[in-house]
N, C-alpha and C positions, 0 to 999 in steps of 0.2 A: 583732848589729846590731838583729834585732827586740828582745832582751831590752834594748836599751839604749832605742829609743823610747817603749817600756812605760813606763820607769823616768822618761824626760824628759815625757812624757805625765799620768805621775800627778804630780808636783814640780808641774807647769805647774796642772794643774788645780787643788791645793791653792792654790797662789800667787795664781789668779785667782777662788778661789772666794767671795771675796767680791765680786764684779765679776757672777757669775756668778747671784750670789743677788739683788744688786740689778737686772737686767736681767730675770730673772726676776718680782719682785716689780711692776713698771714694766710689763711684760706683761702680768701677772695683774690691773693696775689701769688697761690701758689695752684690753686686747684680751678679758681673760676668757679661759676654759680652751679648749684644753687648751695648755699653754704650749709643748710641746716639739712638735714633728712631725717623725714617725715616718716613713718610706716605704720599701717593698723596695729595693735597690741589688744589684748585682750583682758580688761580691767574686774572690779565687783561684779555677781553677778552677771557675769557673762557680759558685759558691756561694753564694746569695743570704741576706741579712743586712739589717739592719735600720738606717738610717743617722740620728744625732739631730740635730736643727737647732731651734732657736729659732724657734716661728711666725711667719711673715711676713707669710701670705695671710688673707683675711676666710673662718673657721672654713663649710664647707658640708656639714659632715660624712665630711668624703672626707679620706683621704690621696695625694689626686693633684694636685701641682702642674701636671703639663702639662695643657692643654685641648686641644681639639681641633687638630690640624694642631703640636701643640707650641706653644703661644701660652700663655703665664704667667696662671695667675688673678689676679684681681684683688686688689696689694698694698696693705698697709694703710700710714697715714703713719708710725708705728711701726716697720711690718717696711721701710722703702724706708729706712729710718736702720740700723737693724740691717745690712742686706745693705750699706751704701755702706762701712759701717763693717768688713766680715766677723764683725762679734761675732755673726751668726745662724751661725757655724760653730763657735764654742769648742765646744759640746757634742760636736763630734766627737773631742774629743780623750777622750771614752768610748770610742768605736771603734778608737782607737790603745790603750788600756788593754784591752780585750777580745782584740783579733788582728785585727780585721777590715779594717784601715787600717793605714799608716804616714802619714809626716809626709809626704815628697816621691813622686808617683808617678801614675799615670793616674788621672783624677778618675772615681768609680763611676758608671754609668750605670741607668737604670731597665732591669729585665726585659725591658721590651717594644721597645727598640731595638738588644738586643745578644745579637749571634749568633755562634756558634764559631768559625765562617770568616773576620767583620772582628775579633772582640775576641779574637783568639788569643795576643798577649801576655797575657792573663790566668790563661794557664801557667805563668807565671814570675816574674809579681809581683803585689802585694795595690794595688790602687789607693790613691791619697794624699789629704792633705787638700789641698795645692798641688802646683803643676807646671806645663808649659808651657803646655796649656789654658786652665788655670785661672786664668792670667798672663792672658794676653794675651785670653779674655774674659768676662775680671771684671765689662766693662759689656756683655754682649753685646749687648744694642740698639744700641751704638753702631757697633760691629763689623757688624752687618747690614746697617747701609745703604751699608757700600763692599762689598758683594757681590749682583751681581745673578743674580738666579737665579729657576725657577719655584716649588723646595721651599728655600726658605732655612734652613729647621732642617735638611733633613737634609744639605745643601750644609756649614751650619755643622757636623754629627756629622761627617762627611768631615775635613772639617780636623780636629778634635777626636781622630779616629783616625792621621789622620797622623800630630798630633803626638804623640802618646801611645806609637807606632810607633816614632817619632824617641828621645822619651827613653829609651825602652827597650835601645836602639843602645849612649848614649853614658851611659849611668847608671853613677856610680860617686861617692865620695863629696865628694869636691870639687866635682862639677856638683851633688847636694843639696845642699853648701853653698849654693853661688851661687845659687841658687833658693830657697833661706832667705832669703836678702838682697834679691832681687829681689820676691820675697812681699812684706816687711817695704816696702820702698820702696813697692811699688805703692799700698798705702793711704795715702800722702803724693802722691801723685802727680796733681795735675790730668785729668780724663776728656779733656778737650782734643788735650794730647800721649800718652797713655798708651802708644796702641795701638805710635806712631811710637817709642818710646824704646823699651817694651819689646818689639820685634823686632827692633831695635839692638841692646839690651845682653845678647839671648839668643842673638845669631849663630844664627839658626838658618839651613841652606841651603834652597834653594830644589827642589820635592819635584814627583813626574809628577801627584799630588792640589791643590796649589796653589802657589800665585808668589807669593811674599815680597816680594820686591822691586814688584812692583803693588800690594799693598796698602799698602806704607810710602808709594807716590808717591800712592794716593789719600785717606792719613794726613794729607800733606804738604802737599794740595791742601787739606785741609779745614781745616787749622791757619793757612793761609796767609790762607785768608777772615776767620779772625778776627783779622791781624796788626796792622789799624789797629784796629780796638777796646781790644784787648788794650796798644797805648801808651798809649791813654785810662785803660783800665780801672788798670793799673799804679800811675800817679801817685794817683789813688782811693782805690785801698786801698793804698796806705801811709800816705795819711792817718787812715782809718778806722781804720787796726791802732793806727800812734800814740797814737790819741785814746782805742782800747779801752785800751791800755796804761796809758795814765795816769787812765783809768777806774778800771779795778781795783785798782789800788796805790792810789788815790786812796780808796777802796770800802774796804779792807782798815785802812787806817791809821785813817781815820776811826771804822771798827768798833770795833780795838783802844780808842781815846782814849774813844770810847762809852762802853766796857763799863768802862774804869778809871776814869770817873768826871772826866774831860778830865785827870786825872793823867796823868804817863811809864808807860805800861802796863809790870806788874814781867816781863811775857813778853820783852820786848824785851832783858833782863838774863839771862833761864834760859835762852832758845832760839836755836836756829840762824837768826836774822832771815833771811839771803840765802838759807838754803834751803828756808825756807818764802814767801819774796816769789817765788822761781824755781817755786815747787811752783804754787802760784797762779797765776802767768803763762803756766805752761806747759797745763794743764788749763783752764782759764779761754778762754784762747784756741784752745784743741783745740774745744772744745766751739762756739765760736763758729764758727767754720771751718765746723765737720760740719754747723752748723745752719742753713748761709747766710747767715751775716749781713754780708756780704761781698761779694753774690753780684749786690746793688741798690745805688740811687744815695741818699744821705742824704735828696737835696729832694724825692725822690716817698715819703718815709715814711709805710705804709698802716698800719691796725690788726692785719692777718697778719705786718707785722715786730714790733710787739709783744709778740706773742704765739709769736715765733721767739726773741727776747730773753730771757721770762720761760721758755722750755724751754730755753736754753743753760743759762741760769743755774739751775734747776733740776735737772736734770744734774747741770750741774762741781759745783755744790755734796754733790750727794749722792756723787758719786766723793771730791772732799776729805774728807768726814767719814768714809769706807772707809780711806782713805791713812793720816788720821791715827790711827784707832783702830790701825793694824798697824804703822803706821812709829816706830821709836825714836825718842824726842828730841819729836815732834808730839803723843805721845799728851796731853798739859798744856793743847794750846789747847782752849778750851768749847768749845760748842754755842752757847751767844750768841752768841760771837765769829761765830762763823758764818753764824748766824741773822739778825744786824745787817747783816754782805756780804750777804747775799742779798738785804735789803730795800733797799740803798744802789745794789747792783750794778744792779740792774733800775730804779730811778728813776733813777739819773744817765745809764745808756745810753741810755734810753731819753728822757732830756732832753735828750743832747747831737744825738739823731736827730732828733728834732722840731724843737728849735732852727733847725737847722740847715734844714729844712723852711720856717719859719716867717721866717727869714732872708732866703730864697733868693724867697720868694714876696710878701714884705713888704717888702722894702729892695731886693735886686738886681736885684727885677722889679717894683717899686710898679706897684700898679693907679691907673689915671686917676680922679681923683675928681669930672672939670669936668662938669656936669650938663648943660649945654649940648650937649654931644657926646654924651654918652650917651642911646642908646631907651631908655623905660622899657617894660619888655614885661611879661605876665602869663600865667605859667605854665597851663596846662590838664594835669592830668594831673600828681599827687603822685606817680605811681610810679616805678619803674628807670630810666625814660626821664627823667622831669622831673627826679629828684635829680640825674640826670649833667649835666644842660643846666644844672641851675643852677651846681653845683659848677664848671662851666668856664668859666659867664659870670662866675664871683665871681672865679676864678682869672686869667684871661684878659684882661687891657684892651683888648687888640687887636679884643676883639668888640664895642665900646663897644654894648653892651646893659646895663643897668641892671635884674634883675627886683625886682619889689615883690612879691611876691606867687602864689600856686598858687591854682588853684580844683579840686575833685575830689569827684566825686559821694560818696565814701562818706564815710559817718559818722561813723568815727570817728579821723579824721584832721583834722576841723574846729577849728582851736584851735591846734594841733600848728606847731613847727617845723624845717624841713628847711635848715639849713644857713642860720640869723638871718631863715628867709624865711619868714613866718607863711604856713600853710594857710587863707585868706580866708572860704570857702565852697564854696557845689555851682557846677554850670555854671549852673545860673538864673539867678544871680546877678550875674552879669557888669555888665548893668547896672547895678549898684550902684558901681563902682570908673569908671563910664568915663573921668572925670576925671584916674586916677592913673596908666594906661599911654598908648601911643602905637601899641602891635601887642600882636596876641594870638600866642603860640608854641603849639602845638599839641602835647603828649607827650607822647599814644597812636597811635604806632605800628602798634601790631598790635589795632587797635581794630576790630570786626567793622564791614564795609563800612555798614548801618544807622548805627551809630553815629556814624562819620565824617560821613555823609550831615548829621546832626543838628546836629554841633557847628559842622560851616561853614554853614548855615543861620542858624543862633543867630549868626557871626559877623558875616554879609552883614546880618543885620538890623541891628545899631549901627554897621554902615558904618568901621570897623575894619580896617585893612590886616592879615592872618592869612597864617602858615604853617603845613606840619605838618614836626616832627622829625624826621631821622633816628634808627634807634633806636643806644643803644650801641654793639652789636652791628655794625652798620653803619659807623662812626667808626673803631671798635677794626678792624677787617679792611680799611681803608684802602680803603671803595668812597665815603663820604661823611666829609666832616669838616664840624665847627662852622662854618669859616669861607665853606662853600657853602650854608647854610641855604637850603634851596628854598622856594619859592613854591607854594603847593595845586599837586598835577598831578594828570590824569586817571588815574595810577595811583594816586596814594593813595584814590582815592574806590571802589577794589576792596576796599578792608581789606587789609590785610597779616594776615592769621590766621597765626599760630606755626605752621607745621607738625613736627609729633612725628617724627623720623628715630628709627629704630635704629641710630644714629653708627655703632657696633662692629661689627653687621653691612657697611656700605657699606666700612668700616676695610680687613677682611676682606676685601674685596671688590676694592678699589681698591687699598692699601696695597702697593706695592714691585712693581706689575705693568707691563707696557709697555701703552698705552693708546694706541688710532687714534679722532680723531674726526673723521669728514667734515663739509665744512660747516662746518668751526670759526669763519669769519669772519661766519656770519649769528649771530638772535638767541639762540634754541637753543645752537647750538655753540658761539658763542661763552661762554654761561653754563653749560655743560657743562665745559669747556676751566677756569673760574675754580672750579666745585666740587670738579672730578678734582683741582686743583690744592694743596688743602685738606687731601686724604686721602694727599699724597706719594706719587705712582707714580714707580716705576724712570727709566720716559721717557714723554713724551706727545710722540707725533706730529699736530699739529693739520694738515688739508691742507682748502685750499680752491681754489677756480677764481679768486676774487677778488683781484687785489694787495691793491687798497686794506684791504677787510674784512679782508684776511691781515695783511698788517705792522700795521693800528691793533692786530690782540689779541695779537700779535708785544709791540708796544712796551708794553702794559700794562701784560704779564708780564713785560718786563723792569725796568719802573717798580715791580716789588712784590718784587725784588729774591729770590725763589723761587729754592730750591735744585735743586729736581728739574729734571730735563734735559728741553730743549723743540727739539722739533725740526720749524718751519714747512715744510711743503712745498706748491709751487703746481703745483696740477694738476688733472685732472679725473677723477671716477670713471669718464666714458665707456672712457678708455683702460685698456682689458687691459695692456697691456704695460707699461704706466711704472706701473700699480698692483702687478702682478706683480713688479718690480724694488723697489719700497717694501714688500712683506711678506717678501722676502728680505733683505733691508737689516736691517727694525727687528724683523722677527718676535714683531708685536701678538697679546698675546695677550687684550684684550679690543677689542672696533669695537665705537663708536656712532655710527651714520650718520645723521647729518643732513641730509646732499646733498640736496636736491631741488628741484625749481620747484614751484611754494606759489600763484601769483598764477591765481586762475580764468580771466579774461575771456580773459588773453593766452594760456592754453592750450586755450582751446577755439577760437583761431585757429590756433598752431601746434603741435597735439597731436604731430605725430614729436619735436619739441623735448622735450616732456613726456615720450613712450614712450624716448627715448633715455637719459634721466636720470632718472628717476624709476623704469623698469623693467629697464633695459640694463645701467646702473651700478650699483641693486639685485642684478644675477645678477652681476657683475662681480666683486664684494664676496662677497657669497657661496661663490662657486667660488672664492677663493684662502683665503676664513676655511676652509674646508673641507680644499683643499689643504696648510693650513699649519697643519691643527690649530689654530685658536683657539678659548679657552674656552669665550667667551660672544661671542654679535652680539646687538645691541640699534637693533632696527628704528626711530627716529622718525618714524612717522606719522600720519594725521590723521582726527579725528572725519568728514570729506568719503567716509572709506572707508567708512561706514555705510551700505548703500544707495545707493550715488555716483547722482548725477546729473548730473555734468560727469566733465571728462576728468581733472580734477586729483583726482578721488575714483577714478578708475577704474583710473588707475595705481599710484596707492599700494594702490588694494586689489589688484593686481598684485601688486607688492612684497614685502605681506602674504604672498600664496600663494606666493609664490618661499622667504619663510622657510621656512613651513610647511614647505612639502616638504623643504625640507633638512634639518629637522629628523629626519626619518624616519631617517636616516644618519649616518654619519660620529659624530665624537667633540666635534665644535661644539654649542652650546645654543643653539638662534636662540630669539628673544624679540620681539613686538613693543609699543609703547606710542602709544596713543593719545592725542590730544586738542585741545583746539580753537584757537582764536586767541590770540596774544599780544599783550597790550594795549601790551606797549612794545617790541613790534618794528618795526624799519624800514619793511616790509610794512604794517601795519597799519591803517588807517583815521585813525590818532590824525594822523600827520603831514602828510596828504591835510587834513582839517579844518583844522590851521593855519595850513599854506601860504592857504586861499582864508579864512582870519579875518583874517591879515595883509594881505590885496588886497582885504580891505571885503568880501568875500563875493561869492555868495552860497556855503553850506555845502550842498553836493549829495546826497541822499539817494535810496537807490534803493525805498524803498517805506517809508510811517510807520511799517507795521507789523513790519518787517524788526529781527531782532532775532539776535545771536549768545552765544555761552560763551566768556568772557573768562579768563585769568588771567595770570600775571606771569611772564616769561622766569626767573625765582628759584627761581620756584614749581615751574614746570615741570621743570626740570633737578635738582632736591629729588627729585622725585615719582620721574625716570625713574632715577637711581641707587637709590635706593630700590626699585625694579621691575627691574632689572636684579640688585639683589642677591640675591632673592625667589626669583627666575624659576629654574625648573630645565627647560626648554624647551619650547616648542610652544607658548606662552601669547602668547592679545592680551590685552595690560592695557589698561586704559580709565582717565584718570585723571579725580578728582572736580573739576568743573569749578564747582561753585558754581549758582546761579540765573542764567538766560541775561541778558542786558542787551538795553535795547532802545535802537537806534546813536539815534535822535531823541535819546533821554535823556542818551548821550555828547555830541552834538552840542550840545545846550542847555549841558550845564556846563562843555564847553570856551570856548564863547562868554563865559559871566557870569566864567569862569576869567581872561580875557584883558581883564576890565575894560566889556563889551558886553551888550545885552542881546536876546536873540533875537527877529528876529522888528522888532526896533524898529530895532536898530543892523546888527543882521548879519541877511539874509533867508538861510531854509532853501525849500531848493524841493527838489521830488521827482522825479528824472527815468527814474524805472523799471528794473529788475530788469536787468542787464547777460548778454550769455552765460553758461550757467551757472550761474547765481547762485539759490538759492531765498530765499525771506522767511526761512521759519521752520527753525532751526538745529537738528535732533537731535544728542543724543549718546548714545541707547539706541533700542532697538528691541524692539518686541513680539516680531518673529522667532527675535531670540537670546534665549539663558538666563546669567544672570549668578551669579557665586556671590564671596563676601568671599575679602580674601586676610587677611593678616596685617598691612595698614596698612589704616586706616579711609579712608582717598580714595583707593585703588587697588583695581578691580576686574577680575574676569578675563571674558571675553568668551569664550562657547562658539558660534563661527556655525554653522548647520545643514549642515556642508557633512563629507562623507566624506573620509576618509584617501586614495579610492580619485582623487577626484573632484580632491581636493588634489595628488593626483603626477600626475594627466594634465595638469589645466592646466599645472601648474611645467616638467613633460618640453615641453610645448610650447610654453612660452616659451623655453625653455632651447634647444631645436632650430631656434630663431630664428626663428618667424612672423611677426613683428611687424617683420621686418625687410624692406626693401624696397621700401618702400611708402611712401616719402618724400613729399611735397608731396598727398598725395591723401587728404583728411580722410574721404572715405566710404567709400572700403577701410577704414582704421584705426578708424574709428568701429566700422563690422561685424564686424570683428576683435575689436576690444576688448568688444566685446556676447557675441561669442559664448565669450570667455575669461571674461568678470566676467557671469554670468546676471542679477545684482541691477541689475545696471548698465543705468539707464533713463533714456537724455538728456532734460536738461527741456526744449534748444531745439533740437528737431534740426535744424530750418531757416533758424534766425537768424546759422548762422555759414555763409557760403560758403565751399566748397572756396578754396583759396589758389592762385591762375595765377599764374606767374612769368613776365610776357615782357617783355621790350627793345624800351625806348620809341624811335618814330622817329627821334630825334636824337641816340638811344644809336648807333641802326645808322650813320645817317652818319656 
């Protein structure tokens, strides 16, 4: 048996050695050396050998495919063709020539995952190049996300052992047949249905390591999401195949007629015509397949399907000129002949794609040309943002916007045009055109806050109705579209600055875990809830106390039609016991708690309302992350915890020292993140200002000089995954809040925002500092010591306080002092003074204890 796969092994390898050499040569001019890679495997009896494969991954010097935790380096577009294709495995059929391998049998595993005790069929057979494994997960990423688990690689080697276990049982030569055949199919076979067909056609039973029958039904499940698309998709590409069809043969006859000069080509009288029209159609449309061109809709034809065309056809061609030099009967047809398809192939497909583009956008969807309906508007902003606004308003007539024209500060774009629309000039200029638009569009984005500042300046002065853009980004992720184009808001006047993530670390991070976030329905959680969302966890359990705030981020996410499983629950972190029944339920293994009460004035009337949720439901959280083993907890706290001077800084810095301490223990990483006000949250000032703009004013300000650290609920929830991923525990992160803002300054350009002019049309008056409240807004301190982390706006906060100092206070909230002492703000005040040392009320005697008693007419 082995003498005979030696013998089938070398036949094969001669057979496809020109397949072998061209795929080689394609590598060597696509990737650069070294072509093959090498890596230890571990073969019979434990004997480790050397296994070849075609490179895939971007060269780092290593022969190690797995990264850390088992996570694939990073593929090149070359090697993710090769692997879809298996042609990165022909070199193994050297290994089948050497001894090291057979054709059908457990696929080798690296050294470092395989031990006597599980891989002990390895006594008795040489692992294969195919097999049940190797079957069913050919796409193992797809295979991943129907299995939930903490270590999904080694959950995946589990199976991978069973099966391997499995074959070993029932191995004999009829089941390698069938597993030839099944091999053979699977590279035809849709990723779609794959998984579901081949654990059907492999009968395999159901094993005390995994359940077959669960993963076909959640095969079944995910096949089914696609069932209405897939009728769409269906009728589509059978037109696209058609059209390729009579493309080719169209491509191929025309060559011929070329090359003989529009004579009866004399090849049509020597050769096998139907087996070379079949040899064509067959390759031709293989190559098309692999290369997706199949995969998108004609009328959105981009310049990346062009350039998927010109590599099809590049390609098939170079396999036909293999085919014909070795096949009898083809070796007569030229190299012209060929050379002419190739030129033909890639302009008619790629005419018939565009066409049909040009069709669909020009005839079946004409744009409105009546100029009456149409705004003429004038772009700001030649970049990413403004090419996409224009490209939609050119596309789109439903936006009856009309542009003329871009203006853009830099130089060398002046002249230049972007899609028939001349680059005019700089912003000074404006000016100069007023005559030719009706609204200025605004598309910079991510324009630093100064700049912003400038450009609506520049527009208020020619009296100009102005927006600014959402950016692409934005439109593409279905939070903004074209047809909501907004009005200046007092968020865009922060800058939207880019911020730089480590995607791949939060990936890591996030990617296939079960996630808890308290507070999901405020502005925080809520924007936490739509990031995690992003990075595909296993489940997110969002829980708030709020209906309303719950089912609107309930319905969002059901409006953005997300695959990952959402599981709202309404509750309250005060309660031990229905929190305690939710970490046995979903067993989270990352918390980000956003719970808290945030609003100052009303908690330094009823601070136990504060200590109850803010420090109660803080140890609440803690004691079952701890009990239940979760990875990481991520505190959401507040710049107020710096030195508190009210009761809403003094509980969170509670909080704070409640992580801490748990830190000390257990197998949890508590982490907390600080930071200041969200400009577009609920809470915030911004909504308070427009309510009394719309009632004629006046706009209430509690001191001129009163000034706070703004930035964006986007921003914010960026910053804390980011800081969560980082974090290895015991860390307050402080995130970078920008230059503080002064609220007079918000107040003036929500006013001129709304069409008013302050002061003339809307009166600000100043009615002084409320409980609690200071002017001026810290978000550092001389006291502590700061040091960088590894993101440039995230820093780590060292407070002067001892580990010893950290478990007495935590032990004594934990032992419950703060309990009891309901309705009586000057116990809890002294309480909370003598817990938080920093903690220095600003008004101690502006807020009165709180009497609860039953008015006269209550009693009667």
């Amino acid at each position: 048996m082995e003498l005979t796969s030696r013998i089938t092994a070398v036949l094969l390898a001669i057979l496809l050695l020109p397949l072998l050499l061209l795929v080689a040569l394609i590598s060597l001019f696509i990737q650069g050396l070294p072509i093959i890679f090498i890596q230890p495997r571990v073969g019979k009896n434990f004997k480790n050998f050397n296994i070849y494969k075609f490179r895939t991954i971007k060269n780092n010097g290593s022969n190690t495919i797995l990264g850390h935790n088992g996570e694939l380096l990073q593929i090149t577009r070359w090697g993710k063709f090769l692997r879809k294709t298996k042609i990165d495995e022909l070199p193994q059929l050297l290994n089948v020539i050497k001894g090291d391998m057979r054709f059908i049998g457990p696929r080798p595993e690296v050294p470092e995952f395989v031990s006597k005790d599980t891989f002990s069929f390895l006594n008795d057979i040489k692992p294969g190049l195919s097999g049940y494994s190797s079957i069913i997960f050919r796409n193992e990423s797809e295979i991943l996300s129907m299995i939930d688990s903490e270590d999904p690689y080694n959950n995946i080697l589990n199976i991978k052992l069973a099966l391997d276990n499995y074959y070993v049982t029932k191995k004999g030569f009829f089941q390698d047949l069938k597993l030839v055949g099944i091999t053979i199919l699977s590279l035809f076979t849709p990723k779609r249905m794959g998984h579901y067909l081949f654990i059907k056609l492999l009968k395999i039973e159901n094993s005390d390591n995994f359940n077959f029958a669960e993963i076909i039904e959640k095969a079944r499940i995910k096949i089914s999401k696609h069932k209405e698309i897939n009728k769409n998709d269906s009728r589509n590409i059978r037109i696209m195949i058609l059209s390729d069809i009579i493309t080719i043969l169209s491509s191929f006859i025309i060559a011929t007629f070329v090359y003989s000069n529009f004579a009866i080509p004399e090849l049509y009288y020597n050769l096998d015509l139907n087996f070379i029209i079949y040899t064509f159609l067959a390759v031709k449309m293989s190559s098309y397949y692999l290369f997706g061109l199949y995969k998108g809709m004609w009328r959105y034809t981009a310049i990346s399907d062009i350039f998927h065309v010109f590599n099809a056809n590049f390609v098939s061609t170079g396999i036909l000129l293999i085919l014909f030099i070795n096949i009898k009967g083809l070796e007569n047809l030229t190299y012209s002949i060929l050379f002419i398809d190739f030129i033909l192939s890639i302009g008619i497909t790629c005419f018939t794609r565009i066409g049909v583009r040009l069709i669909y956008s020009h005839l079946l969807n004409p744009k409105s040309y009546n100029i009456n309906l149409r705004k003429r508007v004038i772009l700001i902003g030649a970049g990413k943002t403004g090419e996409f606004i224009c490209r939609e308003l050119l596309n789109n007539s439903k936006h009856l916007m009309d542009p003329i024209g871009f203006l853009d500060d830099e130089k060398d774009l002046k002249g230049k045009y972007i899609h028939r629309r001349k680059v005019l000039g700089k912003v000074s200029d404006l000016n100069d055109f007023l005559n030719d638009f009706d609204e200025i569009l605004i598309c910079c984005p991510n324009a630093p806050r100064k700049q912003i500042f400038r450009l609506i300046e520049k527009c208020k002065s020619i009296g100009k109705s102005y927006r600014i853009l959402p950016s692409p980004d934005e439109m593409l992720s279905g939070k903004l579209s074209l047809n909501e184009l907004k009005e200046v808001s007092i968020l865009d006047l922060l800058g939207n600055n880019e911020i730089e993530l480590d995607q791949e670390l939060i990936r890591n991070y996030i990617h296939g875990k079960r996630i808890l976030i308290t507070g999901a329905g405020g502005s925080t959680g809520a924007e936490l809830v739509r990031q995690c969302l992003r990075y595909e966890p296993a489940l997110l359990v969002i829980l708030d106390n709020n209906e309303y705030s719950l089912l609107k981020i309930e319905r969002e996410i059901l409006s953005e039609g997300s695959n990952v499983l959402v599981k709202p629950l309404l509750t309250n972190v005060r309660d031990l016991d229905i929190l305690g029944k939710v970490f046995n339920e979903y067993e989270p293994q990352i918390v980000f708690h956003a719970a808290s009460y945030k609003h100052v004035s009303m908690q330094e009337s009823f601070p136990w309302e504060a200590i109850e949720t803010n420090v109660h439901g803080t140890k609440n959280l803690v004691k079952l992350s701890q009990q239940h083993s979760v990875e990481k907890f991520v505190l959401i706290s507040t710049d107020k915890a710096l030195n508190p001077i009210n009761i809403m800084g003094a509980t969170k810095r509670l909080a704070e020292v409640i992580c801490q301490g748990a830190n000390q223990s257990f197998k949890t990483r508590f982490m907390v993140v600080r930071f200041g006000n969200l400009i577009d949250s609920n809470r915030s000032i911004i909504p308070i200002f427009k309510e009394q703009i719309r009632s004629g004013g006046p706009v209430t300000i509690t001191d001129p000089n009163m000034e706070r650290y703004f930035m964006s609920s986007s921003e914010a929830a960026q910053l804390i995954l980011q800081s969560g991923s980082i974090g290895k525990g015991g860390e307050i992160f402080t995130l970078d809040m920008g230059a503080p803002i002064k609220i007079i300054d918000i107040a003036n350009e929500l006013i001129r925002l709304s069409g008013f002019e302050p002061e003339i049309d809307i009166p600000i008056s100043f009615i002084g500092a409320r409980a609690g409240e200071d002017t001026i807004n810290n978000n550092k301190s001389n006291e502590y010591s700061y040091s960088k982390t590894t993101h440039d706006r995230i820093l780590q906060i060292h407070p002067e306080i001892s580990e010893n100092k950290v478990n007495e206070i935590s032990n004594r909230i934990m032992n419950g002092e703060l309990v009891g002492h309901e309705f009586d703000n000057g116990i809890l005040r002294s309480i909370l003074s003598s817990l938080v040392p920093e903690y220095q009320p600003l008004n101690k005697d502006q807020v009165e204890p709180l009497v609860l008693k039953i008015s006269p007419k209550a009693q009667a």
